[in-house]
N, CA, C and O atoms as a Tinker XYZ file with bonds, in Angstrom:
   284  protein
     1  N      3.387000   13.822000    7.507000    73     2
     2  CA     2.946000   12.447000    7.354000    64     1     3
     3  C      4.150000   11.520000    7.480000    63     2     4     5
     4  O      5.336000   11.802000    7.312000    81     3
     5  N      3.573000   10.308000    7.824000    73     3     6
     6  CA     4.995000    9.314000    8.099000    64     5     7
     7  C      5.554000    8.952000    6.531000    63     6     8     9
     8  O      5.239000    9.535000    5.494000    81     7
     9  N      6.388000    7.922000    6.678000    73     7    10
    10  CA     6.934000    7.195000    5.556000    64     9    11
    11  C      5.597000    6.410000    4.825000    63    10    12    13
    12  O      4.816000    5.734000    5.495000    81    11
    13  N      5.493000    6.556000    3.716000    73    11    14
    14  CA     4.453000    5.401000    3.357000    64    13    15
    15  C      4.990000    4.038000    3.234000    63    14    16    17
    16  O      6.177000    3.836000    2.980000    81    15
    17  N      3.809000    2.751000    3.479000    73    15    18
    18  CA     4.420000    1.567000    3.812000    64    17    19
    19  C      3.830000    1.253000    2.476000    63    18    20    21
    20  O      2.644000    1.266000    2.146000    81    19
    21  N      5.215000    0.883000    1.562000    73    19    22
    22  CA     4.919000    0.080000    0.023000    64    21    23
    23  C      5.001000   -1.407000    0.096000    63    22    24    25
    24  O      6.112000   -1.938000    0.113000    81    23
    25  N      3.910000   -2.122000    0.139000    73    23    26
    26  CA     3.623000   -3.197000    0.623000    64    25    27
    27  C      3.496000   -4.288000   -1.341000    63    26    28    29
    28  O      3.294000   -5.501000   -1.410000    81    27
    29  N      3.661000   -3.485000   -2.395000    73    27    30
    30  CA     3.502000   -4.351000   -3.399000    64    29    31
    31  C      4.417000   -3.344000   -4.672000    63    30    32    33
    32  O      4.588000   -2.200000   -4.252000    81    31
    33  N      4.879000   -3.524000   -5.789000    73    31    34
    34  CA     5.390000   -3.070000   -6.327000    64    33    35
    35  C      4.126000   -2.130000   -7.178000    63    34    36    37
    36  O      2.927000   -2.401000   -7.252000    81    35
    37  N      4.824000   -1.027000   -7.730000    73    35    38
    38  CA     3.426000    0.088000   -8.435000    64    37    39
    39  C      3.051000   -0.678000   -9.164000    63    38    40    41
    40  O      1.869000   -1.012000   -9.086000    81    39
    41  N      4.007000   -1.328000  -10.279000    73    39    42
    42  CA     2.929000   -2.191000  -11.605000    64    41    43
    43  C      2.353000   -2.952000  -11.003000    63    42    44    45
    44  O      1.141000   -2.744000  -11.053000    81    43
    45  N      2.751000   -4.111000  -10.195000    73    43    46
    46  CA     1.703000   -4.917000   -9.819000    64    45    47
    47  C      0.740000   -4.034000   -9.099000    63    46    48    49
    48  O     -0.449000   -4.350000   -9.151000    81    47
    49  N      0.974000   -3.328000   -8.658000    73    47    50
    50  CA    -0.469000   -3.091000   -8.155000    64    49    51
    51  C     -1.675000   -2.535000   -9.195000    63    50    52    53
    52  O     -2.817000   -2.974000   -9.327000    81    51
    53  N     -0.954000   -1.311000   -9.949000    73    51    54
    54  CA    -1.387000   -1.032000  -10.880000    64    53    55
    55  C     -2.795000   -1.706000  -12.045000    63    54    56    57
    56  O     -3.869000   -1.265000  -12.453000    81    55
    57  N     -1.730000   -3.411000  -12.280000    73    55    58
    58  CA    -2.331000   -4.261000  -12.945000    64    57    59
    59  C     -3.072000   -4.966000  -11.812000    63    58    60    61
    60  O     -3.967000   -5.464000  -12.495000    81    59
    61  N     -3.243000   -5.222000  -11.004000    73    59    62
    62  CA    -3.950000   -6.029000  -10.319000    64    61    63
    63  C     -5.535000   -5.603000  -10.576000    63    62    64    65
    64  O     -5.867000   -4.495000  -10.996000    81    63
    65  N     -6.495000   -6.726000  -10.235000    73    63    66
    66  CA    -7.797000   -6.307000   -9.820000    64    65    67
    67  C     -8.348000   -4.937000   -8.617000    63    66    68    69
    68  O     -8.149000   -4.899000   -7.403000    81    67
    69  N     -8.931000   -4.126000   -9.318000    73    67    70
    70  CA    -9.581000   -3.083000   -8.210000    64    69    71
    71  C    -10.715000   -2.968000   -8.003000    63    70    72    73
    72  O    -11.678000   -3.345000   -8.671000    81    71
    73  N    -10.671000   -2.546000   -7.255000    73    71    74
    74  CA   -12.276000   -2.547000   -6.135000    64    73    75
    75  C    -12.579000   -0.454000   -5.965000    63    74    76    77
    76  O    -11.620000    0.277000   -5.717000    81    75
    77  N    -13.345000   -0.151000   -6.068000    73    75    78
    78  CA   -13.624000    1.525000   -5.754000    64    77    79
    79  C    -14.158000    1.474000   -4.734000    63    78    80    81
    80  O    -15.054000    0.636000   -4.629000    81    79
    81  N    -13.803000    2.429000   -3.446000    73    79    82
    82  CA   -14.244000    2.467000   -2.242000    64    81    83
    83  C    -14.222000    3.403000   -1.800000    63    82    84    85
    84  O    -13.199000    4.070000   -1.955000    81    83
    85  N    -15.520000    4.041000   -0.884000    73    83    86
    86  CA   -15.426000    4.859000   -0.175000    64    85    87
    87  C    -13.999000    5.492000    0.524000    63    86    88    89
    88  O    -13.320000    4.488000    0.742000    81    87
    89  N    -13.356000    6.494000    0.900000    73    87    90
    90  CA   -12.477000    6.922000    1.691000    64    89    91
    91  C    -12.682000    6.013000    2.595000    63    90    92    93
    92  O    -12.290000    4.856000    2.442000    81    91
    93  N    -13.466000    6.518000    3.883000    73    91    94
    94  CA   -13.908000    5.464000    4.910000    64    93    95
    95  C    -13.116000    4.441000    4.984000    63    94    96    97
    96  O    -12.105000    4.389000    5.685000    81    95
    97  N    -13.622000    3.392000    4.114000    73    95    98
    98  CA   -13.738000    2.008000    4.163000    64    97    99
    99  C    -12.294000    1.523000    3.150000    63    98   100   101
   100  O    -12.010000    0.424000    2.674000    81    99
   101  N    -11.800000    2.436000    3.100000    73    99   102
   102  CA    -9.786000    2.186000    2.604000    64   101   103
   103  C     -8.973000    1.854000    3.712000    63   102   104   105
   104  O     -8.079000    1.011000    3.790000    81   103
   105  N     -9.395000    2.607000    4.520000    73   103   106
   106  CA    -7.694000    2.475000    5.738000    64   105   107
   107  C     -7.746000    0.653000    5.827000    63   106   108   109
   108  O     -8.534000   -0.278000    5.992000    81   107
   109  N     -6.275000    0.959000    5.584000    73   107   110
   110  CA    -5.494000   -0.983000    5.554000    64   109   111
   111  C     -6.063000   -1.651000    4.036000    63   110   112   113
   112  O     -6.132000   -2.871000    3.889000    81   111
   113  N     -6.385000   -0.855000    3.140000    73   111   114
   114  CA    -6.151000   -1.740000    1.593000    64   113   115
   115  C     -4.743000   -1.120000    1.090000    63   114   116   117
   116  O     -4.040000   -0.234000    1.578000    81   115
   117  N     -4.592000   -1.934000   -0.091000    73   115   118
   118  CA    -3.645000   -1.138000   -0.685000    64   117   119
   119  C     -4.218000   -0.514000   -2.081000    63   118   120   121
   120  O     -5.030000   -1.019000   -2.856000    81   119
   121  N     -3.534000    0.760000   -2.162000    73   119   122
   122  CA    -3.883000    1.457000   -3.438000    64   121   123
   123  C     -3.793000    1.039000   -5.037000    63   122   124   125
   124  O     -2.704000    0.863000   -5.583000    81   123
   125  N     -4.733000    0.936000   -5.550000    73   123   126
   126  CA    -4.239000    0.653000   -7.203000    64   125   127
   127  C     -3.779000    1.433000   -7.935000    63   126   128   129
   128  O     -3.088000    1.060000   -8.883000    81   127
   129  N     -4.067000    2.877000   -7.668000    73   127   130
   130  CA    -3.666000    4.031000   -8.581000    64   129   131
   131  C     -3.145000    4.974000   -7.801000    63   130   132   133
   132  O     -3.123000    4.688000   -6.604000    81   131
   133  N     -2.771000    5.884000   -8.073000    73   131   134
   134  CA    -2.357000    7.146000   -7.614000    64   133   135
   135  C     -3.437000    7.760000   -6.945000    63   134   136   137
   136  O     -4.574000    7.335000   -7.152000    81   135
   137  N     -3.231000    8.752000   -6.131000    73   135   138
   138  CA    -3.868000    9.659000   -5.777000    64   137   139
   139  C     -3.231000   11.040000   -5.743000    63   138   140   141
   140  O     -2.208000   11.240000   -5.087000    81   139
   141  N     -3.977000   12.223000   -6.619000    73   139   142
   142  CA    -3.073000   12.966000   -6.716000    64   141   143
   143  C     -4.244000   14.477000   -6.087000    63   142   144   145
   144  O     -5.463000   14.489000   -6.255000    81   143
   145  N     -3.520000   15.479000   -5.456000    73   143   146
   146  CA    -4.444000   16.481000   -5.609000    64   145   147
   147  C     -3.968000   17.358000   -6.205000    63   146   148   149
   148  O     -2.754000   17.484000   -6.369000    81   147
   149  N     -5.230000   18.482000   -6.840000    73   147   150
   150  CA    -4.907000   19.482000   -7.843000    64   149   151
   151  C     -5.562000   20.532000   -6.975000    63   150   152   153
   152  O     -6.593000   20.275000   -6.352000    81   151
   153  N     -4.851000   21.956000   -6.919000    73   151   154
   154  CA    -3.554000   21.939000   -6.950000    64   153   155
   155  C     -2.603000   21.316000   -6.115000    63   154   156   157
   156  O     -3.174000   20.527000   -5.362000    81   155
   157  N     -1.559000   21.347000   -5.970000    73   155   158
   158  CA    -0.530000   21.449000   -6.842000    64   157   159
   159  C      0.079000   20.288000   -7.998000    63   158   160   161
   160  O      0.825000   20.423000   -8.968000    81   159
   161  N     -0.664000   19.015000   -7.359000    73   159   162
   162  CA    -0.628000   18.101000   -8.339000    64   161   163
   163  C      0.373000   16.546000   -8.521000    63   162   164   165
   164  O      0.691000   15.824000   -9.466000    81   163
   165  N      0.699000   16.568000   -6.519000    73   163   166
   166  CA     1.486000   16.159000   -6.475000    64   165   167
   167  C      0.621000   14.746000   -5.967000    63   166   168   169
   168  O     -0.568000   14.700000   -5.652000    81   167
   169  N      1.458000   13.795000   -5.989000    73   167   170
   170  CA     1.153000   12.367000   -5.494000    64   169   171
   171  C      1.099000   12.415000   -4.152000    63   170   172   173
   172  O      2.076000   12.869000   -3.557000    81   171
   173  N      0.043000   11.996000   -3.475000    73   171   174
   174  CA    -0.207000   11.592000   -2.393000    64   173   175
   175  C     -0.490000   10.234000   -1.660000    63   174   176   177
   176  O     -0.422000    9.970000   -0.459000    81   175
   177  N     -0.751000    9.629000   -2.487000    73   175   178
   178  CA    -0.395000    8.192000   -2.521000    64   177   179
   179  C     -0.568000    7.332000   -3.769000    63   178   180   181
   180  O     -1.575000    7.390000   -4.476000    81   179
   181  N      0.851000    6.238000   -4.082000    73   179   182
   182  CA     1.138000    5.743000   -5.344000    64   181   183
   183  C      0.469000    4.179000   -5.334000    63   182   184   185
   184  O     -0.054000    3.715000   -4.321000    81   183
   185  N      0.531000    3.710000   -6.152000    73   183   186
   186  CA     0.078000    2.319000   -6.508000    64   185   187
   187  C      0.778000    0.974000   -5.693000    63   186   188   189
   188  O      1.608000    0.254000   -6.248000    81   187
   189  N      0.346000    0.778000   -4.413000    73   187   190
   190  CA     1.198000   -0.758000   -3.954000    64   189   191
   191  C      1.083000   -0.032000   -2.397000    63   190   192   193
   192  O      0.946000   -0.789000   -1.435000    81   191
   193  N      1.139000    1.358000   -2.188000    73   191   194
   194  CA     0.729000    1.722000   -0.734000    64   193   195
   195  C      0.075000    1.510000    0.079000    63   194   196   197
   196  O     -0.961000    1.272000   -0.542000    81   195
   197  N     -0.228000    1.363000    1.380000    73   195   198
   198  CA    -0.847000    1.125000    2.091000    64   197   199
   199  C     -1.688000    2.141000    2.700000    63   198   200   201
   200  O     -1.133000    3.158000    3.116000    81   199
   201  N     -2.978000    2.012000    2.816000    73   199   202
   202  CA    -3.424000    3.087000    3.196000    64   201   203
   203  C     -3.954000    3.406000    4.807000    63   202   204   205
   204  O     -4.551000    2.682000    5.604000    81   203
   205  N     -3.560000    4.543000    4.894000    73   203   206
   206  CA    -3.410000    4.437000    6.664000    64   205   207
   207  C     -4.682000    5.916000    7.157000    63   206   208   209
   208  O     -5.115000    6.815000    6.435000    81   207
   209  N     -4.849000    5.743000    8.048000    73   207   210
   210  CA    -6.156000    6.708000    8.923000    64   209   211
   211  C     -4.951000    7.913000    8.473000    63   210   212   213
   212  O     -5.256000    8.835000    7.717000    81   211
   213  N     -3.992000    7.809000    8.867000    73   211   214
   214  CA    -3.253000    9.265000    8.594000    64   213   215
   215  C     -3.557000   10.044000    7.400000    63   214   216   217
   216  O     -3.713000   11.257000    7.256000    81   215
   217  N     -3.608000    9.018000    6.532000    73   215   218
   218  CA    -3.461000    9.149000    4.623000    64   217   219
   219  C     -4.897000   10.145000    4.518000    63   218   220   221
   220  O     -5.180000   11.270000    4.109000    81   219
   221  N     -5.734000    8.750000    5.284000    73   219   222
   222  CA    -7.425000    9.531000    4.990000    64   221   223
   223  C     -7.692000   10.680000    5.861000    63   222   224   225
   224  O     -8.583000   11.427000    5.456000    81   223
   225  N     -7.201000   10.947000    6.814000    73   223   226
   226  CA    -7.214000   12.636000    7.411000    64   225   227
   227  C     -6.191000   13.521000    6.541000    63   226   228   229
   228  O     -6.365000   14.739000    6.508000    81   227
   229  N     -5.425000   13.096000    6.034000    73   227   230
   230  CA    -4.891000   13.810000    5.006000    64   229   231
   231  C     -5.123000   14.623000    3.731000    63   230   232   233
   232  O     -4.861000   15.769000    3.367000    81   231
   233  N     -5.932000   13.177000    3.021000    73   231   234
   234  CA    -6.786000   13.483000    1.860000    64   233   235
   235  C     -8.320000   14.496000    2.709000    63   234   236   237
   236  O     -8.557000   15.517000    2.064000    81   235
   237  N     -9.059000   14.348000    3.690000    73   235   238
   238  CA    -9.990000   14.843000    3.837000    64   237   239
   239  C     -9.660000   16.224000    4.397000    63   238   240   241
   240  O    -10.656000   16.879000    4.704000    81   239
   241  N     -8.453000   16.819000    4.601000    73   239   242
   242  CA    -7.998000   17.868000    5.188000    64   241   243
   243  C     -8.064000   18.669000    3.755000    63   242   244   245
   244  O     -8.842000   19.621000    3.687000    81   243
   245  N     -7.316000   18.337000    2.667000    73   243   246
   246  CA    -7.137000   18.487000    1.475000    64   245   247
   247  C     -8.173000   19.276000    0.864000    63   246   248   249
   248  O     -8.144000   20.309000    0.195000    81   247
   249  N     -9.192000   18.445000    1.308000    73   247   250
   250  CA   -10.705000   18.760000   -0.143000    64   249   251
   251  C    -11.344000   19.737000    1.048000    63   250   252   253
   252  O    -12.192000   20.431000    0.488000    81   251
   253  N    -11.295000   19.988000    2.110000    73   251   254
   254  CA   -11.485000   21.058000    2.396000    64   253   255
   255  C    -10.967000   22.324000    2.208000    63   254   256   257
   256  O    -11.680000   23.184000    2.725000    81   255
   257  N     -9.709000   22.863000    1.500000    73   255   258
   258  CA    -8.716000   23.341000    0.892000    64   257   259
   259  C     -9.155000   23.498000   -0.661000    63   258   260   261
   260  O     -8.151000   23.669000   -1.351000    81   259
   261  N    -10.108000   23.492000   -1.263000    73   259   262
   262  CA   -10.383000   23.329000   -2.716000    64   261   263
   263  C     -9.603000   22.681000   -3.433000    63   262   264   265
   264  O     -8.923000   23.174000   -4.333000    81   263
   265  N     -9.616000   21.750000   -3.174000    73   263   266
   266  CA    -8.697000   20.732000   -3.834000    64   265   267
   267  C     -9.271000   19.729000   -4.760000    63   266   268   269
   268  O    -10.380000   19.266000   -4.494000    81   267
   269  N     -8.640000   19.347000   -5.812000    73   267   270
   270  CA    -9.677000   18.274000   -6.241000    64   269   271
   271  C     -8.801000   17.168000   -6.640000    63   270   272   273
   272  O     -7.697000   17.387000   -7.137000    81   271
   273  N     -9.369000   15.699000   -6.390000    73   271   274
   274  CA    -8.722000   14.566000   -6.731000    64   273   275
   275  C     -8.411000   13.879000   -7.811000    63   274   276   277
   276  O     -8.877000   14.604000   -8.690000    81   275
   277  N     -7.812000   12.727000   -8.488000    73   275   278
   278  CA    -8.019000   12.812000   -9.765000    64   277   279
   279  C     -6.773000   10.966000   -8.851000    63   278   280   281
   280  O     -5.752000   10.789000   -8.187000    81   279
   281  N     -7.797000   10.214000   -9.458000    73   279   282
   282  CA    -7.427000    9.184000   -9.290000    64   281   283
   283  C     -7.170000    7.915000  -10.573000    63   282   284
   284  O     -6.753000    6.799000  -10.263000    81   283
């Protein structure tokens, strides 16, 4: 995957207003929370990121893998 583009700082994003959205309908918001998958449990995308078609073939590659999310 490329560099992620951090377009806002984590707290602010963090604290900001959120919206829950389909995968789909993410590419080009930015993230409020983490996205992490289990296993192994690592961050896949943090709070202020931008979210890109890459990200979401990423995450959907993932949960085919028994993976589970935890946002």
């Amino acid at each position: 995957m490329s560099h992620p583009q951090v377009e806002l700082s984590p707290r602010d994003a963090y604290f900001s207003e959120k919206e829950l959205v389909p995968l789909e309908e993410a590419i080009g918001r930015l993230a409020g929370e983490s996205i992490l998958a289990y296993p192994p449990g690592i961050p896949i995308v943090a709070p202020g990121e931008r979210i890109t078609s890459e990200v979401i073939n990423f995450l959907e590659a993932t949960q085919t893998k028994s993976c589970f999310f935890n946002r």
